[in-house]
N, C-alpha and C positions, 0 to 999 in steps of 0.2 A: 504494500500500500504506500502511496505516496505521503510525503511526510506536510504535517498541518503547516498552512499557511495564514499572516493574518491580513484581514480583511478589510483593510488598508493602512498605509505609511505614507509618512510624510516625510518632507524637508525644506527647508528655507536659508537663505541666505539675503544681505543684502548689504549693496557695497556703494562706497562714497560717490560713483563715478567719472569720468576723466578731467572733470571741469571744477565741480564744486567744492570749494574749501573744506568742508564739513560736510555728516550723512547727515540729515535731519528724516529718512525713513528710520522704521521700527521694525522689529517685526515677534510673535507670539506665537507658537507651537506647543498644542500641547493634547497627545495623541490618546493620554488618558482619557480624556475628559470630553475629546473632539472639539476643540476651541482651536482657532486659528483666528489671526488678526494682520493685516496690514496697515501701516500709518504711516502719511506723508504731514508729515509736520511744514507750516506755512512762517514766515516771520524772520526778521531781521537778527543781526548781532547774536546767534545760534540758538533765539529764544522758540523757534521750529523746532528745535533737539529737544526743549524741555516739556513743549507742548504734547508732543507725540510718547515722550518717556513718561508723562502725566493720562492721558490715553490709556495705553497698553495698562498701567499698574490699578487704574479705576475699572477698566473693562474687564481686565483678567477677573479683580476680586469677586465681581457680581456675577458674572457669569459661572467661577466656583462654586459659588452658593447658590444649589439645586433648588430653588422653592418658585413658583408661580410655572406658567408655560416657557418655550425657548423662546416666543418673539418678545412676550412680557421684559422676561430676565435683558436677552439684547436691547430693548430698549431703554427698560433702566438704566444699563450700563455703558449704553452709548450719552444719554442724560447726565449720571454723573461723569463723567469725562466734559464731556461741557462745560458742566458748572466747575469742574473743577481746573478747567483751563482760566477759566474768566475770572474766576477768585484768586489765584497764583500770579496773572498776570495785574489783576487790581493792588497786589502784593509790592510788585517791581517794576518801575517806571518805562525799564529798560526792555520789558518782556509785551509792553501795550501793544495792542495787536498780534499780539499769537493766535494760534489755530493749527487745524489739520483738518486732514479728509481722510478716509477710510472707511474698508471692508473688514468684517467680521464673518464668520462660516460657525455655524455649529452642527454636528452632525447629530443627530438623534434618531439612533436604529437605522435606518434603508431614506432616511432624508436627510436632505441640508436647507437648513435653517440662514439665511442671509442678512443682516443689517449694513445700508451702507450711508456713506454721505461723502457727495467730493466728485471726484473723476479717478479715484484707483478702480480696480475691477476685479472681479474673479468671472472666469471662465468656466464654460465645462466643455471638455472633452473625452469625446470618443473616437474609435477608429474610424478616420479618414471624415470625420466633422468635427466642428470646434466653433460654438454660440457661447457671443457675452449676454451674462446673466443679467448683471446690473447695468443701470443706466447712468451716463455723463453726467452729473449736474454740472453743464459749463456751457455756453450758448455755442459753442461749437459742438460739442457730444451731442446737443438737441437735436443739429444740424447733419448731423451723423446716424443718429437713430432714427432719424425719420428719410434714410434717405435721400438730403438735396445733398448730403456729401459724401462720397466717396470713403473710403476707410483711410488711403490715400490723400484725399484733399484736406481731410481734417489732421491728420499727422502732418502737415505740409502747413497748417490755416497757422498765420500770426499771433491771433488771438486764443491760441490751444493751450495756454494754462489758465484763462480764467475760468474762476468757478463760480456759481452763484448758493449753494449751500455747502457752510464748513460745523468744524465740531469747535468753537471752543468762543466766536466772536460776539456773540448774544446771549443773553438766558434763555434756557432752554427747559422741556416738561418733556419727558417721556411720549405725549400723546400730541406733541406738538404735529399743527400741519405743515408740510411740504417741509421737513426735517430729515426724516427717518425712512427711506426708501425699505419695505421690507420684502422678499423674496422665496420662495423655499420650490426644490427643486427633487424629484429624485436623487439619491444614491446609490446605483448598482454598482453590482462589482467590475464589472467592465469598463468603469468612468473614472475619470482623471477631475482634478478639477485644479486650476492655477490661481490665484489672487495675487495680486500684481498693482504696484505704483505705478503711477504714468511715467515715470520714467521709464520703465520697460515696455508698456506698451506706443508710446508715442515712438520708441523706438524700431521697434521690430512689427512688423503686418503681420494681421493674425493667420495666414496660410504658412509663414515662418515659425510661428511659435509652435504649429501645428505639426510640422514634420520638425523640429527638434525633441517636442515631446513625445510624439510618437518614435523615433531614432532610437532613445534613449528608455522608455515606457520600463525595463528592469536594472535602470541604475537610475531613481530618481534625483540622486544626490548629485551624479551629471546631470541631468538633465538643468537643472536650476542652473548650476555651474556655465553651460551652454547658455543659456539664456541669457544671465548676466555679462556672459562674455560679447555675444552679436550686441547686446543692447550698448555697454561699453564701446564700441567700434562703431554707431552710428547717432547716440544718443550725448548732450549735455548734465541730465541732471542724475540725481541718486538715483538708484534700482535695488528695488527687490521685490523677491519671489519667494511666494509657496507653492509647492507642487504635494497635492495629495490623489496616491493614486489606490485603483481598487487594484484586487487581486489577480481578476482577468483580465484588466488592462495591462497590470504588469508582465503576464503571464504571455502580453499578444494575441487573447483571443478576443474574437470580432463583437461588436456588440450585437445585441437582442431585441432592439428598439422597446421595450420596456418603459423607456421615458417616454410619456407624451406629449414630448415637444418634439420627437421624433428627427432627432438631428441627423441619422445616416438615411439615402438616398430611399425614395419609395420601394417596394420591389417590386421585378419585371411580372407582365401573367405570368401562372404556374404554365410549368411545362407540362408535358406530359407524365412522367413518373411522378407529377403529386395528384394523379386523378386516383380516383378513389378506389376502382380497381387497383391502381398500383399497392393505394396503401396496405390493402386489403392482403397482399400477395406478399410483401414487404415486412406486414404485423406475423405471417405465419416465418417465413425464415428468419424473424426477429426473434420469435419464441422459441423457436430452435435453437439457435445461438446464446438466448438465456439461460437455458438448461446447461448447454455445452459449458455456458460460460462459467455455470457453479460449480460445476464439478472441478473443473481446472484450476478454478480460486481452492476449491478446496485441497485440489492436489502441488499448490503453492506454488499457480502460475500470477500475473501481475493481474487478475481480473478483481474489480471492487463490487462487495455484493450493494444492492440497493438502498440507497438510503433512506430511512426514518428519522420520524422527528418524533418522541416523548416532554411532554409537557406536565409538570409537578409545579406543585406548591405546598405550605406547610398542611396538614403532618407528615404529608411523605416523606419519608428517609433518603435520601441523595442517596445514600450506598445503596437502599434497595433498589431502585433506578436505577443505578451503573451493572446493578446484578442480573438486571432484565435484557440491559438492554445488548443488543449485537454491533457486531464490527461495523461503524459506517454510520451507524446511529448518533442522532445530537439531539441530548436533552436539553431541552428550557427551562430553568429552573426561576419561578417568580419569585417577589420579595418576600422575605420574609430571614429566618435562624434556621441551618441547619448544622446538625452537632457530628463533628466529626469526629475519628480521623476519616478523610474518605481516599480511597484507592481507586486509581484509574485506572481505566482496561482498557486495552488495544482497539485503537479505532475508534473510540468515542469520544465525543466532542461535549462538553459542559459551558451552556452560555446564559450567563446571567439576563432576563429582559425583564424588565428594567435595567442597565446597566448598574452596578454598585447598591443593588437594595434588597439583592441576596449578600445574605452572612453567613460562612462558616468557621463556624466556634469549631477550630482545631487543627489537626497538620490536615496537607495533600499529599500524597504520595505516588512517586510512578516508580515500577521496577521492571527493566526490562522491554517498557515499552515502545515502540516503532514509530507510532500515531498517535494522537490525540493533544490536545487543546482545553484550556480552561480561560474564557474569556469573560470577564466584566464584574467580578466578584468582590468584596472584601472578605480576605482572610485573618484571621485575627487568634491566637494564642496560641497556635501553631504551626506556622511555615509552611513552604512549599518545599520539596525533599526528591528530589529526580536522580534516579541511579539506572545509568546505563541506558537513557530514555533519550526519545527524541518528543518531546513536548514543548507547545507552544502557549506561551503566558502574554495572554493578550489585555491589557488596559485594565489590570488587577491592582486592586490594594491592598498591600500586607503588611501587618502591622503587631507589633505586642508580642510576638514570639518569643521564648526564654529561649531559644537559641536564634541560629542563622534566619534572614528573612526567607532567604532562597537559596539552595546548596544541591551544586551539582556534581556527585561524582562517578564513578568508573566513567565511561566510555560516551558520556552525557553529553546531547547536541541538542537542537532547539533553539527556541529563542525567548527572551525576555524583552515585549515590546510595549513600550506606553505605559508602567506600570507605574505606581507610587508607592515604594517601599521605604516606612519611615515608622522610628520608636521603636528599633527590635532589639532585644536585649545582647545578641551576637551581631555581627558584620549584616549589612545589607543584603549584600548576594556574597558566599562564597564557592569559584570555580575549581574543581580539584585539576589533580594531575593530568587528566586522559580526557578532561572532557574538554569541549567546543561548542558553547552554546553562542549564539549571537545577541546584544546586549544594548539597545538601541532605544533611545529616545524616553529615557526613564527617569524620576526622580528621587531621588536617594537621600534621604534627611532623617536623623537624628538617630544612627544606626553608628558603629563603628568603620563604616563604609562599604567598601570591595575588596575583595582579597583573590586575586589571581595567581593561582601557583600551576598553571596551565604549560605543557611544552610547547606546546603551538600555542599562538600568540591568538585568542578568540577577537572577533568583532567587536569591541565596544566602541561606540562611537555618539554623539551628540546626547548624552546624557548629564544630565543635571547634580550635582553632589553639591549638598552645602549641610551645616552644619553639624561632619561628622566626626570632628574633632581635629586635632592639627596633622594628620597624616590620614587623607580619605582614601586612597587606596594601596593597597599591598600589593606589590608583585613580583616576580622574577626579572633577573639581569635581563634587557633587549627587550623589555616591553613599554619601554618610555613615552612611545609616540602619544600613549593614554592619554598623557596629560594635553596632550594638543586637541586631538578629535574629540574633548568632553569641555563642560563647565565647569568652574567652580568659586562656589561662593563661600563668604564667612564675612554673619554679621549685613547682611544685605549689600555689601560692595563685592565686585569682582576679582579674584585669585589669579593672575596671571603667570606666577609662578608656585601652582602648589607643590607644596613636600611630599613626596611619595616614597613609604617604606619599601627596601628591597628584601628580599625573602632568599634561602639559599637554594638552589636550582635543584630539583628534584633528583634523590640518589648521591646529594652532595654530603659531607658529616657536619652535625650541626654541633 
């Protein structure tokens, strides 16, 4: 069986470029929680930098805090950003007239939630289409969205950065009119979607952005890179990008027109092999080959038996669910407490819906296992525990363990993605000798860190570490790069050089 995948990643970058003294964009990723943010900060003498870093830290908080609907919450939190630009700036004489514009994405379940204000954008894309979602507030982008301009003539129009609605120059209400552009779009797995400053899009035509993303569709982290780079080479102001991509886009498979905004081309009449006879002819050698196909899985060729889906809630036992259920199965487990330890079995998939309003009180365990997947959970009083497994920890929180948050040993791959592991009474994640999990876009707080004692050097890359003491990760000689591809914070300022413990290389005398 193929090894679980999650069900989308992201990445972002954004760079000063070739012109402008200073970045005054922002940018917000945070895959736990599906919050994503772009901010192009507006104003003189760098007070653009302070406007947009007032932004992100007012929209980040409100948006954390689960309570009301997602456009509610986005509006609140586009609201206090406002207000809180326009009280900071009535602060400093030198800061009068600041502002920004900006997109926010929230994903919730199989949709995306949008708030915008400004001329930044998010896109979505699918294979071989690519439609902007949001609309210009700027009498050029009017002129653009309605067709008298070319996509061309308005990357070209003199007047392409005025805007008529920003975030931070007026007082502002949540339910304010002509403010708060709001949005919400499918999200399949097949769909990419970009949010984007105008400095990358005034730069690059969107049939450009179109085949770089798709070029690139299973290295999204080039992909942005790319992006930044053409928009650099034809553009004046800051750039930046997110790129969030689903699983089968990353994957290259085609889409399913599912959205009904129906971006890929009509389709042709049926031919002849979808006349009904055909299917007809079609369903019996189909059923043939399902038989064939079981038996062969079962004599441990690469065939995947059928998937199911189990759906529980409390009093049901998660373990008894995992005991029912067969290879290929994913349980949905509602909100609510379930008492662990629970043990995962090969090939089944555990996804919190609600995201984070299932609880399990106690470890997870996998031994030996090939497949499976635990997404959306908080775990709480005892860890996640993978030996010799290939499981994927997708947008979990872990917390309160008297030992490790997450400890991978023997032969252990997988990944740990989106997660928030923080407050555990041993290291955050420790990776053992033999294993290789991949460790990607997680944040790591109040833990005695990461502890790598890996021969090969695992994946960690753009994750978050702060508050885990003065040395947040452990590792072996030649693993240094860590400290470049990650964050690190203490005390809410940035670590540009953090201290990292060395450990003696496995088989060494200690």
């Amino acid at each position: 069986m193929t090894s679980a995948t999650p069900r989308f990643l992201s990445a972002a970058l954004s760079d000063q470029g070739p012109v402008r003294p200073n970045n005054e964009d922002r940018v917000h990723c945070d895959d736990s929680r599906g919050i994503y943010l772009v901010v192009d900060g507006m104003g003189g003498h760098e007070a653009g930098e302070h406007a947009a870093e007032i932004a992100v830290e007012r929209i980040r908080l409100r948006l954390e805090r689960q309570t009301g609907t997602v456009e509610q919450r986005i509006r609140e939190a586009i609201a206090l950003a406002n207000n809180g630009i326009l009280e900071a700036a009535a602060r400093k004489p030198e800061w009068h007239g600041m502002a920004c514009v900006l997109t926010v994405a929230v994903i919730d379940g199989h949709r995306v939630v949008i708030g915008h204000v400004g001329d930044s954008r998010l896109y979505k894309i699918r294979r071989g289409a690519i439609r902007k979602i949001t609309h210009d507030h700027s009498p050029v982008g009017e002129r653009e969205d309605s067709g008298e301009l070319t996509e061309e003539e308005a990357m070209r129009h003199p007047r392409r950065n005025e805007v008529f609605r920003d975030v931070g120059s007026m007082e502002r209400t949540p339910e304010d009119p002509e403010f708060i552009e709001i949005a919400e779009t499918p999200f399949d797995p097949d769909t990419a979607l970009l949010l984007c400053s105008d400095g990358l899009s005034d730069a690059i035509p969107s049939p450009e952005i179109l085949r770089i993303v798709e070029r690139n569709a299973a290295d999204r982290r080039r992909a942005v890179e790319e992006l930044i780079s053409a928009a650099n080479g034809n553009g004046k102001d800051n750039i930046s990008a997110i790129l969030i991509v689903g699983e089968r886009f990353a994957r290259g498979q085609p889409a399913t027109d599912e959205d009904t905004g129906r971006l890929t081309p009509a389709a042709p009449p049926r031919p002849w092999y979808m006349a009904p006879a055909a299917w007809l002819a079609a369903g019996i050698v189909a059923g043939a080959l399902a038989v064939s196909g079981y038996f062969a899985w079962m004599a441990g060729f690469p065939f995947e038996p059928a998937a199911t889906t189990i759906v529980i809630g409390p009093p049901t036992s998660l373990s008894e669910a995992i005991a029912k259920a067969k290879p290929g199965s994913t349980i949905e487990v509602t909100a609510g407490a379930y008492t662990g330890p629970v043990q995962l079995k090969e090939g089944v998939q555990l996804i919190a819906r609600p995201p984070y309003e299932a609880v399990i009180l106690g470890s997870v365990t996998a031994d030996g296992i090939h497949s499976g997947r635990v997404e959306g959970f908080r775990i709480r009083e005892g860890g996640v525990h993978l030996h010799s497994s290939d499981i994927l920890l997708d947008r979990n929180e872990i917390s309160d363990s008297r030992g490790a948050g997450i400890e991978f040993s023997g032969n252990a791959r997988g990944a740990v993605i989106g997660c928030s592991i923080h407050n555990n009474a041993g290291p955050g994640i420790v990776v053992g000798e033999s294993a290789t999990p991949a460790i990607e876009r997680n944040q790591v707080s109040g833990n005695p860190g990461l502890i790598l004692r890996s021969r090969v050097p695992p994946r960690v890359a753009e994750n978050t570490f702060y508050e885990n003491g003065a040395e947040a990760v452990w590792l072996v000689q030649g693993m240094e790069e860590v400290a470049k591809q990650n964050t690190f914070l203490s005390g809410g300022k940035l670590v540009t050089a953090p201290k990292l413990r060395k450990l003696a290389p496995a088989g060494a005398s200690r």
